[in-house]
C-alpha positions as CSV (number, residue, x, y, z in Angstrom):
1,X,0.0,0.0,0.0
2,X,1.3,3.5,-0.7
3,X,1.2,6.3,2.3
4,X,-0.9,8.6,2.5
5,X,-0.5,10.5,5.4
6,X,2.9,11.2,6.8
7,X,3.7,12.8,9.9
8,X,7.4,13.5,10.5
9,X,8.5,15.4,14.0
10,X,5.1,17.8,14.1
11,X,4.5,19.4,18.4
12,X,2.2,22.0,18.7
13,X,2.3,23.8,21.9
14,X,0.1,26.0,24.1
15,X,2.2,28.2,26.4
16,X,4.7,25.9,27.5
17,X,2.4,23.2,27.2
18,X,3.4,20.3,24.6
19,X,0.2,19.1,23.7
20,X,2.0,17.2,21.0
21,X,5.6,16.3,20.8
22,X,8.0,15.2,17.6
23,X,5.3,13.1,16.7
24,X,6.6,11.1,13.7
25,X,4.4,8.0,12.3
26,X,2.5,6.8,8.5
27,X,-1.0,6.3,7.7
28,X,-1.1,3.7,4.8
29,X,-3.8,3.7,2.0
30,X,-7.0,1.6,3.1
31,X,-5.7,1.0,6.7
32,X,-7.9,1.9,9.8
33,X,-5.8,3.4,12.3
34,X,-7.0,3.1,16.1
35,X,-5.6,6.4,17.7
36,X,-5.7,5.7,21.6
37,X,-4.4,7.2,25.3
38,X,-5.6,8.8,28.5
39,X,-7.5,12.1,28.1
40,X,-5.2,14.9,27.8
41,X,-2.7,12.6,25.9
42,X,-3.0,14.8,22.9
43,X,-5.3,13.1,20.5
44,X,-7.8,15.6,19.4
45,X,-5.1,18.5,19.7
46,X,-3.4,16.0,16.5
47,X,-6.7,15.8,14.8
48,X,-6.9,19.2,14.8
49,X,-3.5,19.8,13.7
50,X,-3.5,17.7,10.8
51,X,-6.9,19.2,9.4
52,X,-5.9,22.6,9.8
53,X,-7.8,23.9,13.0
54,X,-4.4,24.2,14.4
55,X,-1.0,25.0,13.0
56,X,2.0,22.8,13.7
57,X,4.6,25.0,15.6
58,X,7.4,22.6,14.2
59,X,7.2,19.3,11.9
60,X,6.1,18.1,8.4
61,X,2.5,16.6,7.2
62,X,1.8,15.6,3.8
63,X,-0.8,14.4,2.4
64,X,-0.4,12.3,-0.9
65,X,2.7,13.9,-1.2
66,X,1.6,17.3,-0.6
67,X,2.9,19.6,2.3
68,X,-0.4,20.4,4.2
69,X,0.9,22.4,7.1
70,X,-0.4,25.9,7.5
71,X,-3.5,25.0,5.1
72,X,-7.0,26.3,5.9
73,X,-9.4,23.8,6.9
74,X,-11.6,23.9,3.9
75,X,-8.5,23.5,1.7
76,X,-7.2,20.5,3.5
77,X,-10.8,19.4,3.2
78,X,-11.4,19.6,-0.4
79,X,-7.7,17.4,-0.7
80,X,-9.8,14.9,0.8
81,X,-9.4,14.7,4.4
82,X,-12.5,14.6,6.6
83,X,-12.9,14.8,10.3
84,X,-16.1,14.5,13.1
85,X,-16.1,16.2,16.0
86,X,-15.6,15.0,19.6
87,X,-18.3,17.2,20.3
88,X,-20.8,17.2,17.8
89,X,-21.6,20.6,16.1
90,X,-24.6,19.9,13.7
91,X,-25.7,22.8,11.5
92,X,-29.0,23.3,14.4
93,X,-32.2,24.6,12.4
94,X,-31.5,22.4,9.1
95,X,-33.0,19.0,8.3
96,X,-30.9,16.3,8.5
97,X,-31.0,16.1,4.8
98,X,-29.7,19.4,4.4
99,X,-27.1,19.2,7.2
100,X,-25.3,16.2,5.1
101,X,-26.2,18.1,1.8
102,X,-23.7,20.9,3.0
103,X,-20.9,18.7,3.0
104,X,-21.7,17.4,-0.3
105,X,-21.9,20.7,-2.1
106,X,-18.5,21.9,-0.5
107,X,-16.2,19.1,-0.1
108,X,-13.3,17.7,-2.3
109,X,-16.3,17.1,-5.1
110,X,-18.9,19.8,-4.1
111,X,-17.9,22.7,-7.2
112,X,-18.6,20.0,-9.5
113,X,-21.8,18.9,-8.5
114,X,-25.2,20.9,-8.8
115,X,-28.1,21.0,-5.8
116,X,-29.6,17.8,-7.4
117,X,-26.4,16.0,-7.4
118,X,-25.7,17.3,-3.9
119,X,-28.8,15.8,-2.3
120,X,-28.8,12.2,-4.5
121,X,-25.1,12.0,-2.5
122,X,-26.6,13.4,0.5
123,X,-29.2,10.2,0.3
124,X,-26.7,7.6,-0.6
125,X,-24.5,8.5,2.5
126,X,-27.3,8.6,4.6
127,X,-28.1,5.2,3.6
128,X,-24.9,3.7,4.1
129,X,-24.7,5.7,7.6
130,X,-28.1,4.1,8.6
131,X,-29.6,7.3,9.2
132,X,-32.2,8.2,5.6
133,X,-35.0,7.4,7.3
134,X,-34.6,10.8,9.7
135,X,-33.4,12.7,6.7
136,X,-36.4,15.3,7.3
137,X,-35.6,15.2,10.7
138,X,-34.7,18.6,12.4
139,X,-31.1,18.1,13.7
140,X,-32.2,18.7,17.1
141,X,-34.7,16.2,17.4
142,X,-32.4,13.1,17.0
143,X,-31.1,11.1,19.4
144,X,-27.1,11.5,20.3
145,X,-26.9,7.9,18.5
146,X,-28.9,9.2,15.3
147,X,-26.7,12.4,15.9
148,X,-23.0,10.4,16.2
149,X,-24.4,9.2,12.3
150,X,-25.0,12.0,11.2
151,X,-21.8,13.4,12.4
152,X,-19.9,10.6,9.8
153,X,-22.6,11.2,7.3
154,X,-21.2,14.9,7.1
155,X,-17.9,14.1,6.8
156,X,-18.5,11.2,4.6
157,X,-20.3,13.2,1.8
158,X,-17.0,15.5,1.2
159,X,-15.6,12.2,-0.5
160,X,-13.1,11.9,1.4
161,X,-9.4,9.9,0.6
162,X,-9.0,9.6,4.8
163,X,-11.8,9.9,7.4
164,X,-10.6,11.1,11.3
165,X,-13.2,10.3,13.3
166,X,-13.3,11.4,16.9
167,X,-15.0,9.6,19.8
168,X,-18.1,8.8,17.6
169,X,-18.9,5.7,19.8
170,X,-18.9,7.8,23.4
171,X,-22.1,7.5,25.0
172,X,-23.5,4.7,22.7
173,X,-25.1,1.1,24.4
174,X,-23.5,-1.9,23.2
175,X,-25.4,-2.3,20.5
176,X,-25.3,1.1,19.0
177,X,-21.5,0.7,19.3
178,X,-21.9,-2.5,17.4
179,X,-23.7,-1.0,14.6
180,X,-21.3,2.1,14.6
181,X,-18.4,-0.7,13.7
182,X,-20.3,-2.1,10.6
183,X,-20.5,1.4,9.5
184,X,-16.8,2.0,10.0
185,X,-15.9,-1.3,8.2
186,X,-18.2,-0.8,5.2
187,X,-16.7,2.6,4.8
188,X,-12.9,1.2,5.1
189,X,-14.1,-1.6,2.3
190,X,-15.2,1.4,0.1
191,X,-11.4,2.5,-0.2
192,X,-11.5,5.3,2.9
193,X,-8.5,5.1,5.2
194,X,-9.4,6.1,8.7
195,X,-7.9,7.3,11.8
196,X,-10.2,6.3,14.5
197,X,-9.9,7.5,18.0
198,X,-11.9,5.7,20.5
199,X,-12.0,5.2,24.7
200,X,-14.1,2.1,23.8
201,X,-11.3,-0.2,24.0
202,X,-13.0,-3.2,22.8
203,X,-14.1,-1.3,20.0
204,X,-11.2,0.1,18.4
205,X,-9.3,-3.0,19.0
206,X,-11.6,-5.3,16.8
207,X,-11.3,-3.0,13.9
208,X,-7.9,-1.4,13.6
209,X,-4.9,-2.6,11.4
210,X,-2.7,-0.8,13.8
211,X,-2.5,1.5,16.5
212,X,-0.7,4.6,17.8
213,X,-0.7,5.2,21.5
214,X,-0.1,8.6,22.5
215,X,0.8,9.9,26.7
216,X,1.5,13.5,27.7
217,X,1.8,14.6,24.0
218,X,4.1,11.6,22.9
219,X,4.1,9.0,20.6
220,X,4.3,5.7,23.1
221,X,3.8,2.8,20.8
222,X,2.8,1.9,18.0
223,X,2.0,-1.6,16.5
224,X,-0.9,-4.4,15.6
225,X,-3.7,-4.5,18.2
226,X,-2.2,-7.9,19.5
227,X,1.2,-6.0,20.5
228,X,-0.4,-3.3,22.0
229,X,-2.6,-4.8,24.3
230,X,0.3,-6.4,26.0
231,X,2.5,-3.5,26.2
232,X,3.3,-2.8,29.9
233,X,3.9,0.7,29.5
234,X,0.5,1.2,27.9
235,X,-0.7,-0.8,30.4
236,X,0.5,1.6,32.5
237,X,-0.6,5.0,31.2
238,X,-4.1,3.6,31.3
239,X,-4.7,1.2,34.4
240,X,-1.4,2.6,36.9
241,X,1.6,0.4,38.3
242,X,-0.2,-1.5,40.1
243,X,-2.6,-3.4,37.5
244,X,0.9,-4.1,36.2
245,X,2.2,-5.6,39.1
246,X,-1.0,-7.8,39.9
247,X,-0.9,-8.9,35.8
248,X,2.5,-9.8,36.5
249,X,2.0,-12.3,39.7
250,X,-1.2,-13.5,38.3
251,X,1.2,-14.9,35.3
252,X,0.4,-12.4,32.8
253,X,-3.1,-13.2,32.2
């Protein structure tokens, strides 16, 4: 697979806060990439950084090939990059139809395409997002799990080469969560490569290729799921020393 995203030595800071630190890893074409670590590890701050909301204070990121560092949002956007939000920001007062129409019209396809086009895409990604039955909906009357879809359903219509999609299963029942993975797989077998970051452990282990674990702004490890689940430092950043000593007298298990 060729990369598509690399990220070589990038730290944004705030004051003298490094909310990320000479990060340095690759995001290969059709991979899903679980992003995990504690809160305040860094890993919306990156998100934001590589989609423009922030600017890298030092570091490289390019995006098939091209430096994107210091790019507006909307630019970096209509490359093909497309992001949710941690906390959701629907466009309040429009149906949900027209909320996901929005991103049709002005993502990486959108001056291309004319109102009719825009709402035929709108439909199909509603579809796929399991969401066109509320697509006359008023945003504010769906439910936060109608509302997560619809959050992937915006981004989704910019056509984008890579999807970042942050904390869309957080405050979702088991099931909901399930049906949130199909999504994300069905998306990933339609050619987009996503970066995925997820609390929901279970989640993000069962459908990422690899992940990065960020701590205090750095990169900790990064590897299959298998390998990182057994990593004792990453134990550690999440659970304490002390898991880590009982794992270890227990035999590991």
């Amino acid at each position: 697979m060729d990369v598509l995203l690399e990220v070589e030595n990038v730290s944004k800071f705030f004051g003298g806060l490094g909310a990320n630190q000479n990060l340095t890893f690759n995001i290969e074409g059709g991979e899903i990439i679980g992003l995990i670590g504690p809160n305040g590890s860094g890993k919306t701050t990156l998100i934001n950084v590589i989609t423009g909301n922030y600017t890298a204070d030092s570091g490289r990121i390019r995006f098939i090939g091209r430096d994107i560092v210091g790019l507006t949002p909307y630019v970096i956007n209509r490359l093909g990059i497309a992001r949710t939000y941690q906390v959701v920001q629907p466009f309040v007062g429009m149906s949900v139809l027209e909320n996901v129409a929005t991103g049709a019209l002005f993502g990486r396809s959108g001056k291309n395409r004319t109102l009719k086009a825009g709402l035929e895409k709108a439909n199909e990604v509603l579809a796929l997002c399991r969401i066109v039955d509320k697509r006359n909906e008023l945003v504010e009357n769906l439910t936060i799990a109608d509302v997560k879809r619809l959050e992937i359903a915006k981004a989704m219509a910019t056509d984008p080469h890579l999807l970042l999609l942050d904390e869309v299963m957080a405050g979702l029942s088991p099931k909901e969560i399930d049906d949130a993975l199909e999504i994300i797989a069905k998306i990933n077998k339609m050619g987009v490569t996503l970066l995925v970051v997820e609390h929901v452990m279970k989640a993000v282990m069962a459908i990422s290729h690899r992940v990065i674990v960020l701590h205090q702004g750095k990169l900790m490890a990064i590897g299959n799921p298998e390998a990182i689940v057994k990593d004792e430092q990453v134990i550690k950043a999440y659970l304490g020393e002390k898991y880590v000593t009982r794992r270890k007298k227990s035999g590991g298990s």
